[in-house]
N, C-alpha and C positions, 0 to 999 in steps of 0.2 A: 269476909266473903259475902255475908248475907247483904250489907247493907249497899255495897258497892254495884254485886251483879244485881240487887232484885233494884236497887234505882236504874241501872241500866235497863232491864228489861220492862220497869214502871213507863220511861219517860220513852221507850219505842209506844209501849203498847198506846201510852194516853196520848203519842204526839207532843209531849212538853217538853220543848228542848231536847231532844235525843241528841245524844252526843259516841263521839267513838269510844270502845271499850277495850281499854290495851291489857294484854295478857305479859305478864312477865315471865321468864322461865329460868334457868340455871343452865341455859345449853347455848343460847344464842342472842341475836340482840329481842328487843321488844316484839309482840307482834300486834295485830288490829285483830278482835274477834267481830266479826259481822255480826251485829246484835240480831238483825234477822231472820239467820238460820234456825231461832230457836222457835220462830214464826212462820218456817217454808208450809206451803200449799203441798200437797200431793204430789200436782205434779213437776216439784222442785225435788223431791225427794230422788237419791239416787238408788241405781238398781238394787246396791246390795240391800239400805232397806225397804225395797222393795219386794225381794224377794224374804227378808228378817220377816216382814207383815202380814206377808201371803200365806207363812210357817205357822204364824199363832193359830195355836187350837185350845177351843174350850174357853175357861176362863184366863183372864192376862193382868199381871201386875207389869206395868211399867214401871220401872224402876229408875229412877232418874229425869221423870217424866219433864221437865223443864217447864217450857209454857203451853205444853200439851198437845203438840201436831199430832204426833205417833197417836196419842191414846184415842184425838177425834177423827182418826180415820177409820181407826179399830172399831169404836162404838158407832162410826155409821156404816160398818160394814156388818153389824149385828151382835158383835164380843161384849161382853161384859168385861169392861176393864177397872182397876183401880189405879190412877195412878199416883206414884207414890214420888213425893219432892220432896227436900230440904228448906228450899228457899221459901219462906211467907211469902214474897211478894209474888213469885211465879204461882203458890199454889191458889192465890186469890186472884191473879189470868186465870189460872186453867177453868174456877168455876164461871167468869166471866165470859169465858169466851164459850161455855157449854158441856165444859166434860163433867160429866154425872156422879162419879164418886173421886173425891182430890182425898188424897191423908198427907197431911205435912209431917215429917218425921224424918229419921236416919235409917237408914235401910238397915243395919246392923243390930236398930233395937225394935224393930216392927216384927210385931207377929198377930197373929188373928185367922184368918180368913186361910181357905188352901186355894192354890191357885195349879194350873194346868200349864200355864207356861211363865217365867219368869222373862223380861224381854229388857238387856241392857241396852240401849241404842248409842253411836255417837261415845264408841269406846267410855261403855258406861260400868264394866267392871274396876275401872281406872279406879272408882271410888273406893278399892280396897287401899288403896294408898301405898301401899309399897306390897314386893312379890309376898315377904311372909306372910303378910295378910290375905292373897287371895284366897288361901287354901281356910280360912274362917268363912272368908265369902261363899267358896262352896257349900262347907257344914250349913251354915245360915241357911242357906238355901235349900238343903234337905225339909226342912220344918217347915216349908211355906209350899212344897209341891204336894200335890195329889199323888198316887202311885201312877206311874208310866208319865209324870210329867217332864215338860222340859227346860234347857235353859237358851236363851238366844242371844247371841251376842257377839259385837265388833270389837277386834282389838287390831293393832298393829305392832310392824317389828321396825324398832327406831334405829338398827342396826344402819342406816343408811345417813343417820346424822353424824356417824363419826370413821364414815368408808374412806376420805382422803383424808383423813388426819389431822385435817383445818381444826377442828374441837375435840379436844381430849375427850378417852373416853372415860368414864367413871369408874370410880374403884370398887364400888357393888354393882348389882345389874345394871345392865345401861338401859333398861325403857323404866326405871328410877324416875321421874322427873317432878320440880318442885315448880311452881307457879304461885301466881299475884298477882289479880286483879286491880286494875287501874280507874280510875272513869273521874271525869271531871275533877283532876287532881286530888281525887282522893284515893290511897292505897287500901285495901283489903285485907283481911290475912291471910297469910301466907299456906300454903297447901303441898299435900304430895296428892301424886297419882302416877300409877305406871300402866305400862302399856305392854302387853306381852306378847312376847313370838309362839308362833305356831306349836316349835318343838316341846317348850320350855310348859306351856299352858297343856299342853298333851303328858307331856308327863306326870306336873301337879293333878290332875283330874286324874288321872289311871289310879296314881297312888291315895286319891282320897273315893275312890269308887264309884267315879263316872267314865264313860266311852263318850270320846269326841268327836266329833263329823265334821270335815270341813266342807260349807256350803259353795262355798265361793271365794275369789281372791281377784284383789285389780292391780292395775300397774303397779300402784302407791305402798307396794307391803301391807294391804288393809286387809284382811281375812273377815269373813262371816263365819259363824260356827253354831252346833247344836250338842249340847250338851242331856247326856242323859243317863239316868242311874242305872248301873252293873247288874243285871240279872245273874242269880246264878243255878246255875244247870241243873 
């Protein structure tokens, strides 16, 4: 994955040969990922995160942070943020391009710093890889908030990939999905990530003790949400 997506995002950012980035999946045929959306300008960014950004209070880890739009919008609107990527190549964008503090790492082994809002952007819980695993995602996430902090983040419900029956549906949860990056004839490794519906992500959080808020919803089954820790009485 590393070397496939961070050449792709190298040869957008430098201009050297950019070339299309195909995502493979287990669900349907190939698809094209726009290497540029991980480059959108502000005002490319769509409501929901807009409204995800206008949410962050205090201090913010981005999580997921890619080639760092979200975090230098955040940091020129006065946040301290840290953002946090996997990919070497992207986190040596993000210092390039201006964002102030980059940590390359795995979200699941970073710890340090407390932060006020955790901000998944671009169905970036996905990185728990399958549903067992979000409910680690949240614990993890206890250890990196402040008290009264939050968590913010986009998922969807893939339930619409399998409404007429053209694509079987999977025999574990169906927002399951396995992907494979492509680029310049070269394959990737291979990856899980899921996507979670409303109901299903409401339930895991009640029962690992967070209350959920939906922000907002658009045509696409795409939900915003806020998550935040269980007070009790």
């Amino acid at each position: 994955m590393e070397n496939v997506f961070g050449r792709a995002l190298l040869d957008y950012y430098l201009n050297t040969e950019p070339d299309t980035l195909h995502l493979h999946n287990n669900y349907g045929s190939v698809e094209e990922m726009p290497v540029e959306v991980f480059f959108r300008k502000p005002v490319d960014f769509p409501e929901l995160e807009f409204i995800a950004l206008s949410l962050c209070d205090g201090s913010v880890l981005d999580v997921g942070a890619g080639a760092g739009s979200h975090a230098l919008y955040l940091q020129n609107q006065g946040h301290t943020v840290v953002a946090l990527e996997q990919c070497r190549s992207a986190c040596m964008i993000m210092e390039s391009r201006g964002v102030n503090t980059v940590k390359c790492g795995d979200f699941f082994n970073y710890s340090g710093e407390k932060y006020d809002t955790l901000l998944f952007m671009m169905n970036g819980i996905g990185i728990a890889g399958n549903l067992e695993n979000v409910a680690q995602l949240l614990e993890h996430s206890k250890t990196l908030l402040n008290p009264g902090g939050q968590i913010l983040f986009d998922s969807s419900d893939l339930n619409y990939l399998y409404a007429d029956g053209s694509i079987p549906k999977p025999e574990g949860y169906y927002g399951e999905v396995g992907f494979q990056y492509e680029y310049k004839n070269k394959k990737g490794t291979p990856f899980g990530w899921v996507y979670v519906d409303q109901d299903t992500m409401g339930a895991i959080a009640q029962a690992n003790g967070w209350v959920m808020q939906i922000l907002f919803e658009d045509e696409n089954d795409q939900y915003l949400a806020r998550l935040e820790l269980r007070t009790e009485d």
